[in-house]
N, C-alpha and C positions, 0 to 999 in steps of 0.2 A: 271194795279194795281187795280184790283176790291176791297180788304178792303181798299182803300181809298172812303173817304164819296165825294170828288172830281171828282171823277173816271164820275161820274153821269151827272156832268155838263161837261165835257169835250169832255162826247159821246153825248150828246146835240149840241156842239158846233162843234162835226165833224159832224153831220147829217144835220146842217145848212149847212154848208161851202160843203156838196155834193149835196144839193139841188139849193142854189144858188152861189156855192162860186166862179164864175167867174167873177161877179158883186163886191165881196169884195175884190177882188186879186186888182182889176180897181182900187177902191175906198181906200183900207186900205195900200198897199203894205208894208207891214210888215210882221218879225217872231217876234213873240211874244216868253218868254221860263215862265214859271210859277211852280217857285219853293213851292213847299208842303211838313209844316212839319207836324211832330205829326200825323203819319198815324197810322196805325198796327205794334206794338212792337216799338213803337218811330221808324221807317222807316221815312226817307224822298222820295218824288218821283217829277222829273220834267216834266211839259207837255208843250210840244212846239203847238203852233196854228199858221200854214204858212198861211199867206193870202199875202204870195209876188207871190209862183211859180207857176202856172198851176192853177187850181181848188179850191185851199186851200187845208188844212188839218190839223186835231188834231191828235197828239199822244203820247205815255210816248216812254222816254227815260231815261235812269241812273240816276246816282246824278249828279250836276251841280249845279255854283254860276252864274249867270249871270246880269246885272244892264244895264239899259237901259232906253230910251227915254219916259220923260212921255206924251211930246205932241203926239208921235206913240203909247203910254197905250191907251190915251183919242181915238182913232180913232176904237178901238176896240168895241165902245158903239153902231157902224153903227151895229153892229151883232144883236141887238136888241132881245138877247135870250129868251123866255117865261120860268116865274117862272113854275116849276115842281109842280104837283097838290102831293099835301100833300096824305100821306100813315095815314088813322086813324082806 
C-alpha cells in the first residue's frame, strides 16, 4: 500500500528484519499486526511484522481488528529503527 505515508517505515522495518532478523526472531518472538487508518481515500491498511517464524518479516495484509499484548509492543523497541533523513 504505497499512498500510505506508513508504507515507508514498514519497508524500513522489513529490510532490518532481512538484515538481522534471526537475532530478533531469538529475542522478540512475536507477530505483531499494526492497524492504519486514514490512508488514501480514507482506506485503512494492516501490517503485520513476524519476528516469531524464520527470519522475520513485514508485510500488508487486508483489513483487520486485532488487540494485543503491550508487554510483546514494548519488545519491538529491540528493532531500534533509524529515523528516515528528512526530503527538503
Amino acid at each position: 500500500m504505497e499512498g500510505f505515508k506508513a508504507h515507508a517505515v514498514f519497508q524500513e522495518i522489513n529490510k532490518k528484519l532481512q538484515e538481522e532478523g534471526e537475532q530478533f526472531v531469538k529475542k522478540i518472538g512475536g507477530v505483531f499486526a499494526f492497524k492504519v487508518k486514514d490512508g488514501p481515500n480514507g482506506q485503512e491498511a494492516v501490517w503485520y511484522v513476524d519476528v516469531k517464524n524464520g527470519r522475520g518479516c513485514a508485510f500488508f495484509q487486508g483489513k483487520l481488528k486485532i488487540t494485543g499484548n503491550m508487554g510483546m509492543a514494548m519488545k519491538l523497541q529491540s528493532l531500534q529503527l533509524q529515523p528516515a533523513k528528512a526530503k527538503l
